[in-house]
C-alpha positions as CSV (number, residue, x, y, z in Angstrom):
1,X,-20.8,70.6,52.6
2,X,-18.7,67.5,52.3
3,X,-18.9,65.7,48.9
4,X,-18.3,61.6,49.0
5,X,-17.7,59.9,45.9
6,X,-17.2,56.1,45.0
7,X,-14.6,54.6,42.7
8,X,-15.3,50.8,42.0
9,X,-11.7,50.2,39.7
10,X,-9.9,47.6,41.4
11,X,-6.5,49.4,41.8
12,X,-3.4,48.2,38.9
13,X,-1.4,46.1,42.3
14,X,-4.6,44.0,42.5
15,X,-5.1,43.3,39.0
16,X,-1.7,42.4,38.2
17,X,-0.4,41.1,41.7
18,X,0.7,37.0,41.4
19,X,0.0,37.6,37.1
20,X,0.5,34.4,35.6
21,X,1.0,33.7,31.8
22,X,-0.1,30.5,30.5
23,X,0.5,29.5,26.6
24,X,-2.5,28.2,25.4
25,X,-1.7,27.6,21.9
26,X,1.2,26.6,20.3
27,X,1.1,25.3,16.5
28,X,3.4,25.6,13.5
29,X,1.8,27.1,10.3
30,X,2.7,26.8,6.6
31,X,4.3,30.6,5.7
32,X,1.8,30.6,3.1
33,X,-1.7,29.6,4.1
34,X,-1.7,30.1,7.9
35,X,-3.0,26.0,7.6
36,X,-1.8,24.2,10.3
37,X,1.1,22.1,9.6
38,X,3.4,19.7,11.9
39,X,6.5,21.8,12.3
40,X,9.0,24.7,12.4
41,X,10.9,24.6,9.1
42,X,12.7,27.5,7.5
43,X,11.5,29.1,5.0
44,X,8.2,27.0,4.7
45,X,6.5,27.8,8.3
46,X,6.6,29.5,10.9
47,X,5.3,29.6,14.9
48,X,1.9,31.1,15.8
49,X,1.5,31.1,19.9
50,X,-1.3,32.4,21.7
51,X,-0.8,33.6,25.2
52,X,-3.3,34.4,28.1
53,X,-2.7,36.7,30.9
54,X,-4.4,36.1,34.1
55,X,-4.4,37.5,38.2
56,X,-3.7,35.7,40.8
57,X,-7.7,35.2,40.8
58,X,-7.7,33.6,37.6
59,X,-9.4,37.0,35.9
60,X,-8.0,38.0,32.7
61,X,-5.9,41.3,32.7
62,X,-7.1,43.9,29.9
63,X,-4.1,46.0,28.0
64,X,-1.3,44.1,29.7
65,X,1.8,44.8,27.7
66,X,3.5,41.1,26.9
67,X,7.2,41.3,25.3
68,X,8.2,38.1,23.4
69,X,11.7,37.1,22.4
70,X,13.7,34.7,21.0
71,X,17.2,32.8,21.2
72,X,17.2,32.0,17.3
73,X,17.0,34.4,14.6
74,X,14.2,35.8,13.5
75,X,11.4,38.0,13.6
76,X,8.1,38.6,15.4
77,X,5.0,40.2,13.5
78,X,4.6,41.7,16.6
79,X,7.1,42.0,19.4
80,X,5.1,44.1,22.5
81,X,1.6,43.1,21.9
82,X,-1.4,44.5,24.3
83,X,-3.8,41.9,25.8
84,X,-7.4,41.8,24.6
85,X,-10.6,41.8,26.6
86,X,-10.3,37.9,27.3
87,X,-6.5,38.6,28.3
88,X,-5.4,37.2,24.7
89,X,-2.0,38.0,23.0
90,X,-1.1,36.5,19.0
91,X,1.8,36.6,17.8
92,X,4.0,34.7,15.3
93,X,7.8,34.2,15.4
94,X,9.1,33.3,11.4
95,X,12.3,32.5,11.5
96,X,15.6,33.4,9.2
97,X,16.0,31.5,6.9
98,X,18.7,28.7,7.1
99,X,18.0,28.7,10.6
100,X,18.4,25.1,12.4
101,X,17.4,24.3,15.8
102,X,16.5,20.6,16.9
103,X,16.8,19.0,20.4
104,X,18.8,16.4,20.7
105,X,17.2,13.1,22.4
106,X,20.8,12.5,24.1
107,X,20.1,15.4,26.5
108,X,17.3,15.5,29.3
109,X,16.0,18.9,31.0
110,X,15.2,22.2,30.0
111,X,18.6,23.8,30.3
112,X,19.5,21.0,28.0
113,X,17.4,21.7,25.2
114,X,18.8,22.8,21.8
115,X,16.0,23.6,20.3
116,X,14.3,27.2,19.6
117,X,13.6,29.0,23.1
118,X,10.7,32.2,23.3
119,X,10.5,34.1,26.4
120,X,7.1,35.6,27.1
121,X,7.6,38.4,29.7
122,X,5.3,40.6,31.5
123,X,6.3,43.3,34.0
124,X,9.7,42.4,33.9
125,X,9.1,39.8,36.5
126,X,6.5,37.5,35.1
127,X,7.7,35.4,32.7
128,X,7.0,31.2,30.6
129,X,9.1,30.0,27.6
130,X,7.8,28.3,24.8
131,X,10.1,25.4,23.4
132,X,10.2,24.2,19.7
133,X,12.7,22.7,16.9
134,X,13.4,24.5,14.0
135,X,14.0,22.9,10.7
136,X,16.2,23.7,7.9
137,X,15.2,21.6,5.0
138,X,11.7,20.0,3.9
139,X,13.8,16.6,4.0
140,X,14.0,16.6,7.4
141,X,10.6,16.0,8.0
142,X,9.1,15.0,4.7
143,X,7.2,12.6,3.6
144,X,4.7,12.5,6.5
145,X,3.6,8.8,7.5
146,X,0.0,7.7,8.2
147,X,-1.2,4.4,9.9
148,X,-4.7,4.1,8.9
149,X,-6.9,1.4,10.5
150,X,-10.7,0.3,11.5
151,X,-11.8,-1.1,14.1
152,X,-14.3,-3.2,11.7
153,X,-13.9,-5.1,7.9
154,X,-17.4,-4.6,7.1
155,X,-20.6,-2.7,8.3
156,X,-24.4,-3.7,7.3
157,X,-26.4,-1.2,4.8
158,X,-28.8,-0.3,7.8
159,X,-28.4,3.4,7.7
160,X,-25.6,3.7,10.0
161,X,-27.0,1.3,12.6
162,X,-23.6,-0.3,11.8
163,X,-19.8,1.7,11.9
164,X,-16.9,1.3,11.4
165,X,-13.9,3.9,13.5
166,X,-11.6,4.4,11.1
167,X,-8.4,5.8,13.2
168,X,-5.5,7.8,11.2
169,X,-2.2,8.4,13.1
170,X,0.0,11.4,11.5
171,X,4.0,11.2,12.2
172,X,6.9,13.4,9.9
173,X,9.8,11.9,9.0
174,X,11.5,11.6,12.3
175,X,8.6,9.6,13.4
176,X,6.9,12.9,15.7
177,X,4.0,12.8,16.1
178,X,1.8,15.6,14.1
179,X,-0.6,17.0,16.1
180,X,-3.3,19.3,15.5
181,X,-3.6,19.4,12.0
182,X,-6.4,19.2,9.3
183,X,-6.7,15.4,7.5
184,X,-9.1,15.2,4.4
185,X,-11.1,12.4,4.1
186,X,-13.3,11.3,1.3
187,X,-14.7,7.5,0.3
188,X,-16.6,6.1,-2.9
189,X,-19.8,4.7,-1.1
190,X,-21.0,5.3,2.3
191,X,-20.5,8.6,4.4
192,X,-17.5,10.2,6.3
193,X,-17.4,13.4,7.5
194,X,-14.4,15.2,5.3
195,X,-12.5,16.3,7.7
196,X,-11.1,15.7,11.1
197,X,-8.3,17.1,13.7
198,X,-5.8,15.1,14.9
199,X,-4.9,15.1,19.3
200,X,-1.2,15.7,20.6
201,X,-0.5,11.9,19.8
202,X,-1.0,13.0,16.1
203,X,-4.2,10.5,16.1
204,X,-7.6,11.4,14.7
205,X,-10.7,8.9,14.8
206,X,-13.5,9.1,12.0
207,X,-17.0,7.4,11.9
208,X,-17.5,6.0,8.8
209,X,-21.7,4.6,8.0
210,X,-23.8,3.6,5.0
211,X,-26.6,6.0,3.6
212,X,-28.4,3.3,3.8
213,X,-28.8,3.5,-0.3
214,X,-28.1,-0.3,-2.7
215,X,-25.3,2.3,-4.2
216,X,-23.6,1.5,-1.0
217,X,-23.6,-2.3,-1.1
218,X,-20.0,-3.3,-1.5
219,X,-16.2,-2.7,-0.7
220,X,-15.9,1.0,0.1
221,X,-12.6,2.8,-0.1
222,X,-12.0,5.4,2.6
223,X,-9.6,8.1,1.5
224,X,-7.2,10.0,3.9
225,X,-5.2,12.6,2.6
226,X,-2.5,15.9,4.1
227,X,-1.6,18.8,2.2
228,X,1.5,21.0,3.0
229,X,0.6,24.2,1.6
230,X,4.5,25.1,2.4
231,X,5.6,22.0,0.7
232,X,2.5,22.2,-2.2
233,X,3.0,17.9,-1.5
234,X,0.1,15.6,-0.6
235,X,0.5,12.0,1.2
236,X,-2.9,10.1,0.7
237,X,-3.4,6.3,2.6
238,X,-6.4,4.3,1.7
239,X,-8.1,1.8,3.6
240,X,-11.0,-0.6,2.8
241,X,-14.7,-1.5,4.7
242,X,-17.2,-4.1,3.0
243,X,-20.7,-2.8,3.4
244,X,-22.9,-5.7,3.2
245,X,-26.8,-6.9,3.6
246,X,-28.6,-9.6,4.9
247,X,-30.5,-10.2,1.9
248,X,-29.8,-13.3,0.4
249,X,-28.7,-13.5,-3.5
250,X,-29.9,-16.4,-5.6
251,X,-29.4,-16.7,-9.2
252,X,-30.6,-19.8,-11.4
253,X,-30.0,-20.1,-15.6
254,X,-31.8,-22.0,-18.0
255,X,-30.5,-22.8,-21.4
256,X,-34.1,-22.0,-23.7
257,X,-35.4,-21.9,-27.3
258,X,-38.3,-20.4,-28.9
259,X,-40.9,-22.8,-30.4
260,X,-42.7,-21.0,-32.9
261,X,-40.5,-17.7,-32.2
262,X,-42.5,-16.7,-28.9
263,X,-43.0,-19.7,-26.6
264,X,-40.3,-20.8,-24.6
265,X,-38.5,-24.5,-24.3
266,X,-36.2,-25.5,-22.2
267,X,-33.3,-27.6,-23.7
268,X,-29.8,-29.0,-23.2
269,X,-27.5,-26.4,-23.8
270,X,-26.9,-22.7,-25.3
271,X,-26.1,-23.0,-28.7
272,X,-24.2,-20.6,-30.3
273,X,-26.3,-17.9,-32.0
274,X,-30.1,-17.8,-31.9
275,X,-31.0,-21.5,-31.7
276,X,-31.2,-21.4,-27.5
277,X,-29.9,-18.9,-25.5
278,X,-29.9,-18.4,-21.8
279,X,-32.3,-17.5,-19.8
280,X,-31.1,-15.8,-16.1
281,X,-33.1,-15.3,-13.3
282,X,-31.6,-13.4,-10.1
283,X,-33.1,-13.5,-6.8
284,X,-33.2,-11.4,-3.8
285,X,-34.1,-13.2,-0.8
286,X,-34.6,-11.6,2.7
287,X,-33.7,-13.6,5.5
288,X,-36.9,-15.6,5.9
289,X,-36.6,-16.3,2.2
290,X,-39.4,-14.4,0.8
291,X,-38.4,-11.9,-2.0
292,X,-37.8,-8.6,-1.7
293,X,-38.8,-6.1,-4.6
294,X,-37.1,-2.8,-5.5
295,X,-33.7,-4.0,-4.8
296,X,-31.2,-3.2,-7.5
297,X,-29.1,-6.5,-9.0
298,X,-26.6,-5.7,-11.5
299,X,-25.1,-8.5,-13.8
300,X,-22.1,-9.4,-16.1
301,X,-20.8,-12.2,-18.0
302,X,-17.4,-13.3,-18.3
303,X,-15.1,-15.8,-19.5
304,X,-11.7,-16.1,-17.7
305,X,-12.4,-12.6,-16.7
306,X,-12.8,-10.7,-19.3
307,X,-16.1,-9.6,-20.9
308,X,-17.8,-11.6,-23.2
309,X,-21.4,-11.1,-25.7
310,X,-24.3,-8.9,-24.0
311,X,-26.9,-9.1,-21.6
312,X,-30.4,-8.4,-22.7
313,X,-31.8,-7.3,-18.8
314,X,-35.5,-6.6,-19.1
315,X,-34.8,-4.4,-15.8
316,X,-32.4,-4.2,-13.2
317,X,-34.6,-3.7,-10.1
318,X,-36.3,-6.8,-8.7
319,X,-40.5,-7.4,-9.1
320,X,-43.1,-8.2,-7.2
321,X,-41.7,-11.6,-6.4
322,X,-38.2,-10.3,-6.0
323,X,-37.0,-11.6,-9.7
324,X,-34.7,-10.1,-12.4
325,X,-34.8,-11.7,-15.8
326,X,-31.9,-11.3,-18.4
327,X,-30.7,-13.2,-21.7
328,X,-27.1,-13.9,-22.5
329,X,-26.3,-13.4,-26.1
330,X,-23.1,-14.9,-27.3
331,X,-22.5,-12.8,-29.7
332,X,-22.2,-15.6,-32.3
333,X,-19.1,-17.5,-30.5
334,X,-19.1,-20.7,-28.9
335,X,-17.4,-20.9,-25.2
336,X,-16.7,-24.6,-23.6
337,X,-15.2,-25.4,-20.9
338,X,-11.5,-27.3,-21.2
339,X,-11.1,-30.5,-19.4
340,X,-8.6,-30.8,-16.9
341,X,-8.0,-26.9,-16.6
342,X,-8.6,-26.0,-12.8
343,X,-10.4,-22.4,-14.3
344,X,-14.0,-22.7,-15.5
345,X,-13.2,-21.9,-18.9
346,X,-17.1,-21.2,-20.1
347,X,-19.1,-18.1,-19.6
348,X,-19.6,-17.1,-16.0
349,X,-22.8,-15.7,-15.0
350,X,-22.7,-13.2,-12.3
351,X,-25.2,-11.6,-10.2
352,X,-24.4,-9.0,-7.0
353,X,-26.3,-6.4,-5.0
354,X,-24.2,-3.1,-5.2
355,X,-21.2,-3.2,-7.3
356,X,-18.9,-5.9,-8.4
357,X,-17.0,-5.8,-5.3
358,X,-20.1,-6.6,-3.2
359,X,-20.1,-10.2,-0.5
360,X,-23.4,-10.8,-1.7
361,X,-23.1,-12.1,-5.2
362,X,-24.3,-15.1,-6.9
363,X,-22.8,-17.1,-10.1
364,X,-23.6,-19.5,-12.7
365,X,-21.7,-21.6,-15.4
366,X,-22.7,-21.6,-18.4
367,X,-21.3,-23.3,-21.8
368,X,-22.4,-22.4,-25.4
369,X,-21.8,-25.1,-27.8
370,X,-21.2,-25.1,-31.3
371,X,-24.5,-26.2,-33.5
372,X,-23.1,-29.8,-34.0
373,X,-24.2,-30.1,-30.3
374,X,-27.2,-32.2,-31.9
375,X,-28.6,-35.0,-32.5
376,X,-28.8,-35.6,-28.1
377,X,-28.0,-39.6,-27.8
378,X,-30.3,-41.3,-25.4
379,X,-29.3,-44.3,-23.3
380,X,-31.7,-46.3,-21.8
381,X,-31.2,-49.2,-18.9
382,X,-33.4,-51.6,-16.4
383,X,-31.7,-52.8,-13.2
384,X,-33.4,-56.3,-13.7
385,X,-34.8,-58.1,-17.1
386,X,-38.0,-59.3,-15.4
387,X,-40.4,-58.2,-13.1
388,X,-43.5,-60.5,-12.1
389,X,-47.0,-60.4,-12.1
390,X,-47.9,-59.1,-9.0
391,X,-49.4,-56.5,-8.7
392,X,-46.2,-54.0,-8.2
393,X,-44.7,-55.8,-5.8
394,X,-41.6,-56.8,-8.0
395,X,-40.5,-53.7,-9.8
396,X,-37.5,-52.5,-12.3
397,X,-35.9,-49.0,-12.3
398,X,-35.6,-47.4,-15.9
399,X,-33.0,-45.0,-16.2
400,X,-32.7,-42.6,-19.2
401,X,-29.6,-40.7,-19.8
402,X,-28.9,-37.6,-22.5
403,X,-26.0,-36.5,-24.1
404,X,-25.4,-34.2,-26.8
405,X,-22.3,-34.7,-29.1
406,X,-19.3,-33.3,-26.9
407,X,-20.9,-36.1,-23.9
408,X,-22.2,-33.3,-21.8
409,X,-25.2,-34.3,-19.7
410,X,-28.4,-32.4,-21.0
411,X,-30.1,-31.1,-17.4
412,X,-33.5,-29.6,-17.4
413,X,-35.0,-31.1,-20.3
414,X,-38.8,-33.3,-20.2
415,X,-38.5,-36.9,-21.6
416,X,-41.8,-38.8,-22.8
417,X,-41.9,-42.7,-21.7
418,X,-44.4,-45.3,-22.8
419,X,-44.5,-49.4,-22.4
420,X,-46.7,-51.9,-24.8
421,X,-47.2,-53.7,-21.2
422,X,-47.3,-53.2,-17.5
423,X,-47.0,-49.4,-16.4
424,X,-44.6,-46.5,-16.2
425,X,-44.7,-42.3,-15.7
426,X,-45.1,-40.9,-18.8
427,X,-42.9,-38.0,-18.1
428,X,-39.9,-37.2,-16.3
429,X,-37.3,-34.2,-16.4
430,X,-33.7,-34.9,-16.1
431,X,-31.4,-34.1,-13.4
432,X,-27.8,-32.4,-13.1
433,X,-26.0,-35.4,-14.0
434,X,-29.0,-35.7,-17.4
435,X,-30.7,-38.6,-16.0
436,X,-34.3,-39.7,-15.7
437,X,-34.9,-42.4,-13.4
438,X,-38.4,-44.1,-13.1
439,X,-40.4,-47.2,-12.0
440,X,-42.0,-49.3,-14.6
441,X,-44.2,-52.1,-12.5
442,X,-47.2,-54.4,-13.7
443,X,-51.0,-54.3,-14.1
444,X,-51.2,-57.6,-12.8
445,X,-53.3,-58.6,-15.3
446,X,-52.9,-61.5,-17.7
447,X,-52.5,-59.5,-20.3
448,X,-48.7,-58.0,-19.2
449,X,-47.5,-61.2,-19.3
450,X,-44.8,-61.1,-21.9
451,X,-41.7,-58.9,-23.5
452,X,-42.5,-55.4,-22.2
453,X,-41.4,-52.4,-24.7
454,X,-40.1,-49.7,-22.9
């Protein structure tokens, strides 16, 4: 009887005939935290490499024995390591300390090079070097250097229809690039994702969006930041994107008072304390001009900058119609503006969608005058003195003007007109500049003839 029997192993020669080792990872890692970081320096990080060991068919060879070495002193956690099932050595070289090994850019090739040298040998014969600097001091590579930019100043709140790519390029002190390390990123509104890579060019690119929240309206600051867990320092760069809307901001104030303590008037001018105050109205406004409700205005009052009496906002999210309603309370002090000064020196009255850095933001002057505002003075003047009867052909333009006591044109307010003859609107409101101007014609009847009484 003959017995046959069948072994499928491919024989050791096959496996390991034309062996290649190929370094597929090289990256310097702090000696306390194995974080990545951007180079070899003694006593603060070390070398971790990660070789692969393949046939001449590209298949990875199992249990191969792979001797490292080095030209610099130092020491490997592991100097004959075995190859895993993907064909997968680890090892990392930490050198002495006081160690120093840097290339110098004056010399070209690999014979040339000055730097750290690791040999990677397998079977004697098959062998790849891996090529690095060592440092010797933290101040030869520290501080690290970004160059943050985006490709955009300002995105839309449209929940992230709009983005900005915010690029961060990492270089040490010798202006290297740092490659493959971990940047932190953070901002105050919108969202970025908190961390990101960077290539072999030392260059990572972030997306930065809105949540598509009114929290978000305004000037966002993106935060990138590196820390050395060798070094225990952190470098932190900072760079700016407006979020904006396409709503439209429109914000209109009234100077009021109270006839009998509920109804409201409108007069001249804020006076100081409770005798008129002012009345704000904010407006949001979508791009057809219709309001929009829900939308969140906030407000403040200033003079020259600084804060300045209260606001009394009955709420801070817009109705039906798209309105927010406030009163400014002086807080029992009179603020005027100064002739000649190029600065508004009065209250400013400002409204904005998001936060006080936001594009879309509205303002109003305001002035509150002392109580000796009053009594208003009224001027009154015709463009003619005489019309004739005839039936309104001929007419003369009245024009009514109101002051109060500092000469400051009262806007906004209803005057009452009446004539003994001919004819003449009974009302009229003055403008901006506190002027009424109106018609006054004849009946053309017999009985206009004569002095008219305006």
């Amino acid at each position: 009887m003959i017995n046959w029997g069948c072994d499928d192993r491919i024989p050791e020669e096959t496996l390991t005939s034309n062996a290649t080792i190929t370094i597929t990872e090289k990256q310097a890692i702090s000696d306390i935290d194995p974080i990545n970081v951007g180079e070899v320096v003694s006593g603060f990080s070390k070398m971790r490499i990660v070789a692969t060991l393949e046939n001449g068919s590209n298949q990875a060879i199992k249990d191969g024995i792979i001797t490292f070495s080095c030209d610099q002193a130092g020491s490997f956690d592991v100097i004959s390591p075995t190859t895993d099932v993907d064909g997968e050595v680890f090892v990392i070289f930490d050198p002495d300390d006081a160690v120093e090994a840097v290339d110098k850019l004056s010399t070209v090739g690999e014979d040339q090079f000055e730097g750290a040298t690791i040999t990677v040998t397998y079977n004697k014969n098959v062998t790849t070097k891996v090529q690095f600097n060592i440092y010797d001091e933290q101040e030869d590579v520290w501080p690290y250097v970004f160059n943050i930019s985006s490709d955009v100043s300002s995105i839309q709140l449209d929940n992230g229809l709009t983005t900005a790519e915010i690029e961060v390029q990492v270089f040490n002190k010798n202006y290297t690039p740092v490659d493959d390390v971990i940047l932190s990123f953070s901002s105050d509104k919108g969202f970025i994702e908190s961390d990101g890579t960077t290539d072999s060019s030392g260059t990572v690119k972030m997306i930065f969006r809105d949540n598509g929240t009114q929290e978000d309206i305004g000037l966002a600051s993106i935060y990138c930041s590196f820390t050395h867990p060798g070094f225990n320092k952190t470098i932190t760069d900072t760079i700016t994107v407006m979020i904006g809307t396409n709503s439209n901001l429109v914000l209109d104030t009234t100077p009021i008072s109270y006839l009998d303590g509920t109804t409201q008037i409108v007069v001249g001018e804020d006076i100081i304390g409770d005798i008129a105050v002012t009345r704000i109205v904010a407006t949001v406004l979508d791009t057809s001009g219709s309001g929009i409700s829900g939308q969140l205005v906030n407000l403040k009052a200033t003079v020259l900058g600084a804060a300045v009496g209260s606001l009394e906002i009955t709420s801070n999210e817009t109705d039906g119609q798209g309105n927010v309603y406030a009163y400014f309370d002086d807080g029992g002090n009179s603020y005027l503006d100064i002739a000649g000064t190029t600065e508004f020196d009065g209250v400013v009255i400002t409204a904005y969608l998001g936060d006080s850095t936001s594009a879309t933001a509205a303002i109003s002057n305001v002035n509150v005058y002392p109580s000796d505002a009053w009594p208003y003075v009224l001027y009154l003047n015709s463009d003619v003195d005489q019309i004739l009867l005839d039936n309104g052909i001929t007419t003369a333009q009245i024009e009514a003007r109101v002051e109060n006591q500092y000469n400051a044109p009262i806007q906004n307010v209803t005057l009452y007109f009446e004539s003994d003859a001919g004819t003449i609107n009974s009302t009229g409101v003055t403008g901006s500049d506190g002027v009424v101007t109106l018609t006054f014609s004849d009946n053309g009847t017999q009985e206009d003839i004569g002095l008219a009484n305006i």
